[in-house]
C-alpha positions as CSV (number, residue, x, y, z in Angstrom):
1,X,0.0,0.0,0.0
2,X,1.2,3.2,-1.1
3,X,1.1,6.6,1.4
4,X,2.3,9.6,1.0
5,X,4.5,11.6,4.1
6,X,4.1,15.0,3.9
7,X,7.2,17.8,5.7
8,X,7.4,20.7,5.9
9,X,10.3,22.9,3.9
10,X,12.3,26.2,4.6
11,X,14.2,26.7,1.1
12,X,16.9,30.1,1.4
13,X,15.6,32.2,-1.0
14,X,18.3,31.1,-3.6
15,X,16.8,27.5,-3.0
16,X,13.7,29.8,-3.7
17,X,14.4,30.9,-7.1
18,X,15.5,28.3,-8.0
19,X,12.7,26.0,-7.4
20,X,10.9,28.7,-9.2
21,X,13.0,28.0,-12.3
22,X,12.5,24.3,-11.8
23,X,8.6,25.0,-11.5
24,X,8.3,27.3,-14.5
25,X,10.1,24.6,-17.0
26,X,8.0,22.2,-15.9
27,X,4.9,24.0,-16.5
28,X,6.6,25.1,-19.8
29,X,7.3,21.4,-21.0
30,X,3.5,20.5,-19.8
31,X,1.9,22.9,-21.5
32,X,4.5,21.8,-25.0
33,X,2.9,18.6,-24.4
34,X,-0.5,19.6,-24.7
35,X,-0.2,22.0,-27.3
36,X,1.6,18.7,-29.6
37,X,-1.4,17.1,-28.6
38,X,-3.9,18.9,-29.4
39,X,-2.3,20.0,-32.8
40,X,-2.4,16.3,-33.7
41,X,-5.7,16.0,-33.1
42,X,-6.6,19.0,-35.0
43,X,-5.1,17.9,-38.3
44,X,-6.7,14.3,-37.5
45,X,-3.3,12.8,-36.6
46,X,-2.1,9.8,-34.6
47,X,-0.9,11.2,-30.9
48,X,2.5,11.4,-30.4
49,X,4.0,9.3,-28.2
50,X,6.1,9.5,-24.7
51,X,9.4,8.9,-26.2
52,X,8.8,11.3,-29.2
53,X,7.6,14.6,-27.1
54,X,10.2,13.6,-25.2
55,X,12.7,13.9,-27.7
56,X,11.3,16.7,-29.2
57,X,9.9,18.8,-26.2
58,X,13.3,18.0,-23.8
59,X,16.1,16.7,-25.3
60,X,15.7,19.0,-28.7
61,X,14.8,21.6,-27.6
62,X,17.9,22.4,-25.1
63,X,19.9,23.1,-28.2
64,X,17.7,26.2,-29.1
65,X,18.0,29.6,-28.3
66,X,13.9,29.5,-27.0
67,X,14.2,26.2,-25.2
68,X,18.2,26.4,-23.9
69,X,17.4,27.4,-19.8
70,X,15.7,23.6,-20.2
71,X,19.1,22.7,-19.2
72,X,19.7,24.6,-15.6
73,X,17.2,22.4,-14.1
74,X,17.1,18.0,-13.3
75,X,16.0,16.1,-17.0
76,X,14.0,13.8,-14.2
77,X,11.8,17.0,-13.5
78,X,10.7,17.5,-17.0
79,X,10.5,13.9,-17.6
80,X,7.6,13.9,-14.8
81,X,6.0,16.6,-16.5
82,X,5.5,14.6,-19.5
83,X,4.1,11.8,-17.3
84,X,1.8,13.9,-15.6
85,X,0.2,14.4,-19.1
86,X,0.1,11.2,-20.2
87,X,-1.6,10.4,-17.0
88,X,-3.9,13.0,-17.5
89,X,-4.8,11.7,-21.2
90,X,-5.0,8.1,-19.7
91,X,-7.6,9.6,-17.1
92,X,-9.6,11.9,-19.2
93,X,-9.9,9.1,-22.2
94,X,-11.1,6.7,-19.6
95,X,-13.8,8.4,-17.6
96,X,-15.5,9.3,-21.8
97,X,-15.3,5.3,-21.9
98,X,-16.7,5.0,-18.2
99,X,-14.2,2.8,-17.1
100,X,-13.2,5.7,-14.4
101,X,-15.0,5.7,-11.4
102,X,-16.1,9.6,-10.2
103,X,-17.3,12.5,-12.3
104,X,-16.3,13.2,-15.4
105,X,-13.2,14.4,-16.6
106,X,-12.4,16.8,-18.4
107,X,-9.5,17.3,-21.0
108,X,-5.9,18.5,-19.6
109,X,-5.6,22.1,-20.0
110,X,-2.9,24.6,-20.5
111,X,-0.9,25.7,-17.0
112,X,-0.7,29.3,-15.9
113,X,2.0,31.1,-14.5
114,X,-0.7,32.9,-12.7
115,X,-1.5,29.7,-10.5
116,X,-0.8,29.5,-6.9
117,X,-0.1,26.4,-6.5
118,X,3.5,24.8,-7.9
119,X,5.4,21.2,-7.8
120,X,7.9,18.9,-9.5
121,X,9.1,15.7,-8.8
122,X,11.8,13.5,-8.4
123,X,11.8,10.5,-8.8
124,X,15.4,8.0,-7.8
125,X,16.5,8.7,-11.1
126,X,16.9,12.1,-10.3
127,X,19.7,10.9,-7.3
128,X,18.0,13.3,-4.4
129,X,19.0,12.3,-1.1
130,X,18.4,12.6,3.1
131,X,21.7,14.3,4.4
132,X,23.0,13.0,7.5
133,X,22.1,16.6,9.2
134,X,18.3,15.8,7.8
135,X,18.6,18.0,4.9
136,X,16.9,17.1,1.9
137,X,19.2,16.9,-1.2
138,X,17.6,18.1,-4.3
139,X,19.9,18.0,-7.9
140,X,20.2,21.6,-9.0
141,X,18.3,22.9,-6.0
142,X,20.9,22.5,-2.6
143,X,20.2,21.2,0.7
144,X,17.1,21.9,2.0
145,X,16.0,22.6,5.5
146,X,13.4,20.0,6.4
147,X,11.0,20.2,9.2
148,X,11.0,16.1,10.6
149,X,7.9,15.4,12.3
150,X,8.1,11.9,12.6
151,X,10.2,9.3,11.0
152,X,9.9,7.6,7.6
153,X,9.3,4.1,8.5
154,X,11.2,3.0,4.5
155,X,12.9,4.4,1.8
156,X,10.9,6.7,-0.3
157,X,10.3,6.0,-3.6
158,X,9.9,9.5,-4.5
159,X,9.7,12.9,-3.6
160,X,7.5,15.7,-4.6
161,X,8.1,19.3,-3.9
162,X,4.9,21.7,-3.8
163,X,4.7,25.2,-3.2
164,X,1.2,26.2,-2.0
165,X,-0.6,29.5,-2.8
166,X,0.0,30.4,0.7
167,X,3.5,30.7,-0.4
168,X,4.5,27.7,1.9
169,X,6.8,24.7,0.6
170,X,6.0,21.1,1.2
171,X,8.0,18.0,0.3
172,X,5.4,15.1,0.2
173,X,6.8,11.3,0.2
174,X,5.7,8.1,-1.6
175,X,6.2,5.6,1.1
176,X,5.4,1.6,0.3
177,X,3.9,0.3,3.6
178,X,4.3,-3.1,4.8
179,X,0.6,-4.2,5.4
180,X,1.8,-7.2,7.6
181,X,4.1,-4.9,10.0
182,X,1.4,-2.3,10.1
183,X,-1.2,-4.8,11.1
184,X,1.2,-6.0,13.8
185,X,1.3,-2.7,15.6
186,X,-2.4,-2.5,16.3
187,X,-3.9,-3.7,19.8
188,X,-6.0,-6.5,19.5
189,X,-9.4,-5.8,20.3
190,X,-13.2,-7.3,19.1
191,X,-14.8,-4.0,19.7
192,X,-17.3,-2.8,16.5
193,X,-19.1,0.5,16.5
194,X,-21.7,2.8,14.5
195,X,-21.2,6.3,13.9
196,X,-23.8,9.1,13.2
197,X,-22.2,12.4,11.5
198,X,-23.9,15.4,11.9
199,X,-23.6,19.0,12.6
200,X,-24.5,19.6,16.0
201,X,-22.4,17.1,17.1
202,X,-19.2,15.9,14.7
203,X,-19.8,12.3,15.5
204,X,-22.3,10.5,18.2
205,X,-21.2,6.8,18.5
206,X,-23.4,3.9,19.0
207,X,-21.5,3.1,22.0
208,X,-23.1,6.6,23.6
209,X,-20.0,9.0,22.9
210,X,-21.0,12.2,21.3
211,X,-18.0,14.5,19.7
212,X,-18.3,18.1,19.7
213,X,-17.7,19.6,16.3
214,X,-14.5,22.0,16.2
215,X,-16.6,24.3,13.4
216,X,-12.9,25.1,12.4
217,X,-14.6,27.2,9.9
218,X,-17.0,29.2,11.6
219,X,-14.9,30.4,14.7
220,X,-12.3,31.8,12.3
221,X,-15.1,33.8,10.0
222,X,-14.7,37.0,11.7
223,X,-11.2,37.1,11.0
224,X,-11.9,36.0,7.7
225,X,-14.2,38.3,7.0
226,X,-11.7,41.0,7.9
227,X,-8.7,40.0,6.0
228,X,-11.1,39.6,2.6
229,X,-12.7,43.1,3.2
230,X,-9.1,44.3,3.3
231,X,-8.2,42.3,0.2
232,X,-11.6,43.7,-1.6
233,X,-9.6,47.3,-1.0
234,X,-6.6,47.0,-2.3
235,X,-6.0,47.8,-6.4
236,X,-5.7,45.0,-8.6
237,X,-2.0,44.6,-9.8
238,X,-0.5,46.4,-6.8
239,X,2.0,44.6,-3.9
240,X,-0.3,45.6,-1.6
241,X,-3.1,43.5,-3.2
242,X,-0.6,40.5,-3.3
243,X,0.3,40.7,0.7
244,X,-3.3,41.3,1.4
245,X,-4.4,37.8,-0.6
246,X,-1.5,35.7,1.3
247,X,-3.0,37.1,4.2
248,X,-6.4,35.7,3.1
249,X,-5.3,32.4,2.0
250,X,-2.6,31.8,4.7
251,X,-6.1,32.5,7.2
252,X,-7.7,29.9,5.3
253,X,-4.8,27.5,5.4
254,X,-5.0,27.3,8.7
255,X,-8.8,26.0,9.2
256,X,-7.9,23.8,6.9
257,X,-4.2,22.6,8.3
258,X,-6.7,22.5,12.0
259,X,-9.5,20.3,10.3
260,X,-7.1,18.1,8.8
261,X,-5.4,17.4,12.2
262,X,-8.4,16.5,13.9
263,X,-10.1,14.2,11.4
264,X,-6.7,12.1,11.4
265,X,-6.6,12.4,15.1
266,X,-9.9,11.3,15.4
267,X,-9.8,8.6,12.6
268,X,-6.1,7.0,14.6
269,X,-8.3,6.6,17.6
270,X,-11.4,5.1,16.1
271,X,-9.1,2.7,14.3
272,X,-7.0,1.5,17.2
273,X,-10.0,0.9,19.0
274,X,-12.2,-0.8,17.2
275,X,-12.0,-3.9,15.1
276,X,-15.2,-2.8,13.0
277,X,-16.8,0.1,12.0
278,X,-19.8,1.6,10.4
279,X,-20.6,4.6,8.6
280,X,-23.6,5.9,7.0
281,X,-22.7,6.9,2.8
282,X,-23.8,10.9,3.1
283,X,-25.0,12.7,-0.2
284,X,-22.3,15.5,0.5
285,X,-22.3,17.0,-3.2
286,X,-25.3,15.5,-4.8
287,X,-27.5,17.5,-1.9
288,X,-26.3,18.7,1.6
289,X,-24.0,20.7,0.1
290,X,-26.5,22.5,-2.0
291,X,-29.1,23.3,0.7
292,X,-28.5,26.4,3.4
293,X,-26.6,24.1,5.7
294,X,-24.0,24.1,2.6
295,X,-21.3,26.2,5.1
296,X,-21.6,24.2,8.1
297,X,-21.6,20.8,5.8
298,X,-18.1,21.5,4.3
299,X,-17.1,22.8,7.6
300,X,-17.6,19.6,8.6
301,X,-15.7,17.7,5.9
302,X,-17.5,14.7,6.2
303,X,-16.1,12.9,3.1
304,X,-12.4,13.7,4.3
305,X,-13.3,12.0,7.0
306,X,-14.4,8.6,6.0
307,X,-11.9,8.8,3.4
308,X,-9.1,8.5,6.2
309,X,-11.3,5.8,7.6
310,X,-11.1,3.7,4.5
311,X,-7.6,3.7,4.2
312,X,-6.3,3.6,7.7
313,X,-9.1,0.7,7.9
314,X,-7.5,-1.3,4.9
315,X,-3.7,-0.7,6.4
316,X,-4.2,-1.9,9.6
317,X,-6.6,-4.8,9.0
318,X,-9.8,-3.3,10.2
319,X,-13.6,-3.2,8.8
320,X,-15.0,-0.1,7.5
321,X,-18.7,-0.9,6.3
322,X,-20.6,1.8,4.8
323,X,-24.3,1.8,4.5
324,X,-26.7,3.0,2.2
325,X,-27.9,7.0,2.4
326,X,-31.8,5.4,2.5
327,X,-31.4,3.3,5.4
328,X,-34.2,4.8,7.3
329,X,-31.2,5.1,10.8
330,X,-33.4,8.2,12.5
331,X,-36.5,6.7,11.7
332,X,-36.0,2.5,13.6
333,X,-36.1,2.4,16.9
334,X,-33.4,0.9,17.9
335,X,-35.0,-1.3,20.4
336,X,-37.7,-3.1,18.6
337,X,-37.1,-2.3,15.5
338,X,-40.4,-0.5,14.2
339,X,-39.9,2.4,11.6
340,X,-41.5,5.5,13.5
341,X,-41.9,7.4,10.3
342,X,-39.6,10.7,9.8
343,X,-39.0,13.4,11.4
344,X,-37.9,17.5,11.3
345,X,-33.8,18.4,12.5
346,X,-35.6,20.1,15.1
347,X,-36.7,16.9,16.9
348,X,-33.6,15.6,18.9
349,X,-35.5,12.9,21.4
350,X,-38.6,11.2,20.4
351,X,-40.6,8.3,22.3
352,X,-40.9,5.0,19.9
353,X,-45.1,4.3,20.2
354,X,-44.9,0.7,19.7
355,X,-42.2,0.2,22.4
356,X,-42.3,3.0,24.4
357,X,-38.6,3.7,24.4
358,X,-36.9,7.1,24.6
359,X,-34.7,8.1,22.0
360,X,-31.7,10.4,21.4
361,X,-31.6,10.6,17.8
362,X,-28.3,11.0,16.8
363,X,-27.5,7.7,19.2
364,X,-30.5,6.4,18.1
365,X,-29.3,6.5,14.6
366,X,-25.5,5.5,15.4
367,X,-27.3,2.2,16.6
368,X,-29.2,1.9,13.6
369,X,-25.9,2.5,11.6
370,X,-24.0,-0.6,13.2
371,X,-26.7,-2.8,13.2
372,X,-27.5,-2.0,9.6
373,X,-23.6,-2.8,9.0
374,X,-23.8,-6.2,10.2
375,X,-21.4,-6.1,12.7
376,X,-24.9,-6.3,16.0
377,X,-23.7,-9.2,18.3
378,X,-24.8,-12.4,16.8
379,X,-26.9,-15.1,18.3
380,X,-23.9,-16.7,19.6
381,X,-22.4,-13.1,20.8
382,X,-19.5,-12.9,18.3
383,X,-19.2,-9.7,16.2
384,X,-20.0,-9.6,12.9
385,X,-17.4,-9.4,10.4
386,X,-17.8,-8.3,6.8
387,X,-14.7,-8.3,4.3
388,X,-12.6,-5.1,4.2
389,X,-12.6,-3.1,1.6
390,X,-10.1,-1.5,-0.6
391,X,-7.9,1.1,0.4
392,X,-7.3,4.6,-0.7
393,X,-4.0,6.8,-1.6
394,X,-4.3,9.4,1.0
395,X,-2.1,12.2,2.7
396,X,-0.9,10.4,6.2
397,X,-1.0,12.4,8.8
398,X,-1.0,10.1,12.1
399,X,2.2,9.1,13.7
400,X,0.8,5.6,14.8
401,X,-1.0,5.1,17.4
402,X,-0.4,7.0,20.6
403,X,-2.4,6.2,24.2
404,X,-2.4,10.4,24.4
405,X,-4.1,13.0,22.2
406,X,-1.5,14.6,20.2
407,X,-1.1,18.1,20.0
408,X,-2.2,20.3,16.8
């Protein structure tokens, strides 16, 4: 299973420019590669392939006058860039076929200069290294100051360097994980729980635990709202304009850098303590997201979550069932099992009429959510156990599993 280890970088600003050289002849050779592309197309001709553009596009086009500052940065750089299209093709072609699972793709378009966000990559071709000081070794670049938050449990197969439009740098790692040794570092334990996501509280478990939602979002709007109306004022073009929009974004970075840190925190612990679990599939895009709860829904991050869920659940050997987004959870009573017919948000406890019982929904529902999953006690008291389910490349973000909550 593949992961990817993300660190933080603090290049000098010669390391600066010259990433920015490195980024701009990638972009450059990407947008070649289109542009061959789609003049191929246009006069009705066969594509041209990898080793061609790159013939044409790297090696070529050094020797000209337009082309010859190709050569102050890694061939393994440019090399990716011409991957990345292919990829893209190879994506785009597929989801027209419907062999691509998601939405639709569209076709790879042009890079600007103008966008935010940079990277390159090197692959061990490129001969980058981890100095003994913990310096990271980039060809044509220097010695980079590396921020180590936790140790790279193997070799990495790669490294990608990526400047975000907050201005901050990033080197992110392609690690190959040992599913075996991972699964060997998890507690034993036959524990299985439902959990019911929601607003006004992040997560109520069928075991009774209700999580407060950080609303990351919301407690950060007034500053927000400040650093945008200052932004709004400042004239297009200007340096001003330019220190007022990192202000914005680096604001904005920050809910999200605190949102991420909680959902992995959050997701590690769940994990580690529980040999099943079951979520309920929410229709995030196709509708919450469209209705006046749309802020407070992508506050939330729902889908990030389970998404860490799924793959932390495939690495270390756990269950991660999801149910159906018609399973009628808030409706059952969890105790005898009659559907009670729906009812508003506004109604948080309800009384079942067949039964008698007294409801909290969201528990209610978490219930609903793990007995729906399969993984209720059986007749003979053993957990339930459907098969796991394949994992997803994700950014990592836990450092195992620690008995304390870590710090943001």
């Amino acid at each position: 299973m593949q992961l990817r280890y993300s660190f933080r970088l603090y290049p000098d600003t010669s390391q600066q420019r010259a990433l920015a050289r490195a980024f701009g002849c990638a972009r450059v050779v990407f947008n070649d590669a289109v542009r061959a592309r789609e003049e191929a197309r246009a006069a009705k001709q066969p594509f041209p392939k990898a080793a061609e553009l790159s013939k044409r596009l790297i090696t070529e086009a050094k020797q000209t006058v337009e082309r010859s500052w190709l050569g102050e940065v890694s061939a393994v750089v440019l090399q990716q860039s011409l991957r990345d299209v292919e990829t893209a093709y190879r994506n785009f072609f597929a989801s027209l076929k419907g062999g691509r699972k998601g939405p639709k793709m569209g076709a790879p378009h042009f890079k600007s200069r103008k966008d935010k966000r940079q990277s390159i990559r090197f692959t061990a071709n490129a001969r980058w290294s981890i100095t003994d000081s913990g310096r990271l070794n980039l060809p044509k670049i220097g010695t980079v100051k590396v921020t180590w938050s936790r140790t790279l449990p193997t070799t990495p197969s790669s490294v990608t360097v990526i400047k975000d439009a907050a201005g901050r740098y990033f080197a992110s790692f392609v690690i190959d994980t040992d599913p075996a040794a991972d699964q060997a570092r998890m507690p034993e334990t036959d524990r299985t729980i439902g959990i019911d996501l929601g607003l006004t509280h992040f997560a109520v478990l069928s075991d009774g635990t209700k999580i407060d939602s950080p609303r990351f979002l919301r407690r950060a709007e007034k500053k927000l709202k400040k650093a945008q109306r200052e932004l709004s004022r400042k004239q297009k073009g200007s340096k001003n304009r330019e220190k007022a929009r990192l202000k914005v974004t680096r604001a904005h970075a920050k809910v999200t850098d605190a949102r991420r840190e909680f959902h992995h925190q959050l997701s590690t612990r769940l994990i580690s303590e529980n040999q099943g679990i079951a979520v309920e599939d929410l229709p995030v895009a196709g509708g919450l997201a469209r209705t006046r709860l749309a802020k407070s829904v992508h506050d939330a991050g729902w889908s990030s979550f389970v998404s860490m869920l799924e793959y932390k659940a495939a690495r270390y050997g756990r269950t991660l069932v999801t149910i159906g987004r018609f399973e009628p959870t808030s409706q059952t009573c969890s105790t005898c099992g009659v559907k009670d017919g729906p009812k508003p948000l506004s109604v948080r406890k309800w009384t079942c009429t067949a039964c008698g019982s007294v409801h909290d929904r969201d528990h209610n529902a978490a219930i609903n959510v793990k007995t729906a999953a399969g993984l209720a006690v059986s007749a003979c008291e053993a957990p339930v156990r459907p098969g796991a389910i394949p994992a997803q490349r994700e950014e990592t973000g836990s450092h195992g599993f620690p008995t304390q909550a870590r710090a943001a």
